[in-house]
N, C-alpha and C positions, 0 to 999 in steps of 0.2 A: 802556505796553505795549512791550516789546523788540522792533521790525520784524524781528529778524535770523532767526528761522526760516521767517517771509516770504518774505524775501529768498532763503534759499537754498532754498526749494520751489520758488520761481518758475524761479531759475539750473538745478535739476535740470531740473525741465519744459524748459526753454530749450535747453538741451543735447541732448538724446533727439534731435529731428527731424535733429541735426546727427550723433549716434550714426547713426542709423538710417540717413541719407543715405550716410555712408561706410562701411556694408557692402556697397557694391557692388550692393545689389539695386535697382535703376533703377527700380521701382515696386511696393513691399512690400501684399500684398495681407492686411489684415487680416483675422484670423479670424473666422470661421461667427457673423454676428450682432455683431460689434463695427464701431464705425466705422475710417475710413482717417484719415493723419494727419492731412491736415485739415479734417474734421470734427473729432478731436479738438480742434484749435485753435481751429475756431471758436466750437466751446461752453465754452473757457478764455476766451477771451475775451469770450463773452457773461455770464457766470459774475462774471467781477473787472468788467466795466461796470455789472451788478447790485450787486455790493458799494460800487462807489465810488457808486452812485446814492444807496444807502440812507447809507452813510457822510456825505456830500454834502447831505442830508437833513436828519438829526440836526445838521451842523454848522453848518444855517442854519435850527436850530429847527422843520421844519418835521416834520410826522407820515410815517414812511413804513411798506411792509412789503416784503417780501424773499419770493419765486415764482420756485422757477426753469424754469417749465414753457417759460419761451419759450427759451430755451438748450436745451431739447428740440428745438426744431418742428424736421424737416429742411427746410421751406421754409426758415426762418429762418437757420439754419444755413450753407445753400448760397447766400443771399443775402450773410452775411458773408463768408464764403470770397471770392465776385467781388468784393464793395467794399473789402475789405484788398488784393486784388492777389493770390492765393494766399496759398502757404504764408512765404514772406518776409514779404510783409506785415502777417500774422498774427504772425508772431514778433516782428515790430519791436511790433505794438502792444502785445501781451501784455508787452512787455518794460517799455514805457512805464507799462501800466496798474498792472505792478507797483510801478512806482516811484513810482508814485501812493497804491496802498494804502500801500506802507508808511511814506510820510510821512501818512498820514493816521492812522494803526494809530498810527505813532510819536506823535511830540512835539506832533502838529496836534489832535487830540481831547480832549478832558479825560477825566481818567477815570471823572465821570457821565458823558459823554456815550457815550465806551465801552459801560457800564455801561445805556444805554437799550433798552429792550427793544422787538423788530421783531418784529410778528406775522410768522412764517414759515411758509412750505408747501415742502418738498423735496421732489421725488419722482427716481426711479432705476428704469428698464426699468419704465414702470408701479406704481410699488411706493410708497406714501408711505413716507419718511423719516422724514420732522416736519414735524407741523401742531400748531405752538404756538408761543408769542413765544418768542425767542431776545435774547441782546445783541448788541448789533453787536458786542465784543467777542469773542463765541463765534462769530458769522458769519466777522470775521476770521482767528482760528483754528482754523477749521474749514477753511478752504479751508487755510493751510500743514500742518495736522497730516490730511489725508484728501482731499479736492478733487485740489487739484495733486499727489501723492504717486502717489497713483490713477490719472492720465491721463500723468502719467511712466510709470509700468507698462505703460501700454495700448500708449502709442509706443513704450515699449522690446520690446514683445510683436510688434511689426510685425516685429523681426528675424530675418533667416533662421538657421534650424536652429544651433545651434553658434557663430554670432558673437558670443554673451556677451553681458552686460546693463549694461555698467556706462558709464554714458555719456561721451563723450570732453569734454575741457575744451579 
């Protein structure tokens, strides 16, 4: 499996908070019903520790499944936020976790093990996604092709009026 789309979902998500930061707006208040940025980071990061758990799993044979109701909870949420240290600390590990999945995604799994199917439950604002087995394959590409793509949106959506969406490198 090619880590590289991975890899640069993870780098856009990575960039946005740093987009965002240098519009000048000192504390960007997200829209009516969406989270702030991090929240959003929290639940990226609770999100890719669920992938590397189920990943992590399968690589040591053992049965797992894939919920990501608790990257819901806002306890949970704002528990992460304090134990990363804010929004830095959250960036540093999301950045780590990523380089995590994608040697695992890459050349570290076989491609049965890829190929093993994770009973999955997804849900989104209440709403199931999928409640069905999935491959870890599709788990990992779900999050570079829709997960991470999505929550770049949400932080580059934090921008004031007219400062443009496209994130700084």
């Amino acid at each position: 499996m090619d880590p590289t789309p991975l890899r640069d979902a993870y780098r856009a998500l990575l960039d946005a908070p740093a987009t965002v930061a240098g519009s000048g707006d000192a504390s960007p208040v997200p829209p009516a019903g969406e989270w702030n940025a991090g929240q959003i980071l929290a639940q990226v990061s609770l999100v890719s520790a669920a992938t590397i758990a189920a990943a992590s799993a399968i690589a040591s044979g053992a049965n797992t499944t894939y919920d990501n109701r608790t990257a819901l909870d806002p306890w949970t949420i704002e528990r992460v936020i304090a134990l990363a240290g804010g929004s830095a600390g959250l960036q540093d590990r999301i950045a780590r976790q990523g380089d995590a999945l994608c040697a695992l995604g890459g050349p570290v799994l076989s491609e049965a093990e890829l190929g093993t199917l994770v009973p999955t439950l997804l849900l989104s604002n209440d709403t199931v996604l999928v409640d069905q087995p999935m491959s870890l394959r599709d788990l990992i590409t779900g999050l570079a092709d829709t997960e991470l793509p999505g929550h770049t949106r949400q932080l580059l959506a934090l921008l004031p009026d007219g400062a443009g969406a496209e994130p700084t490198t």
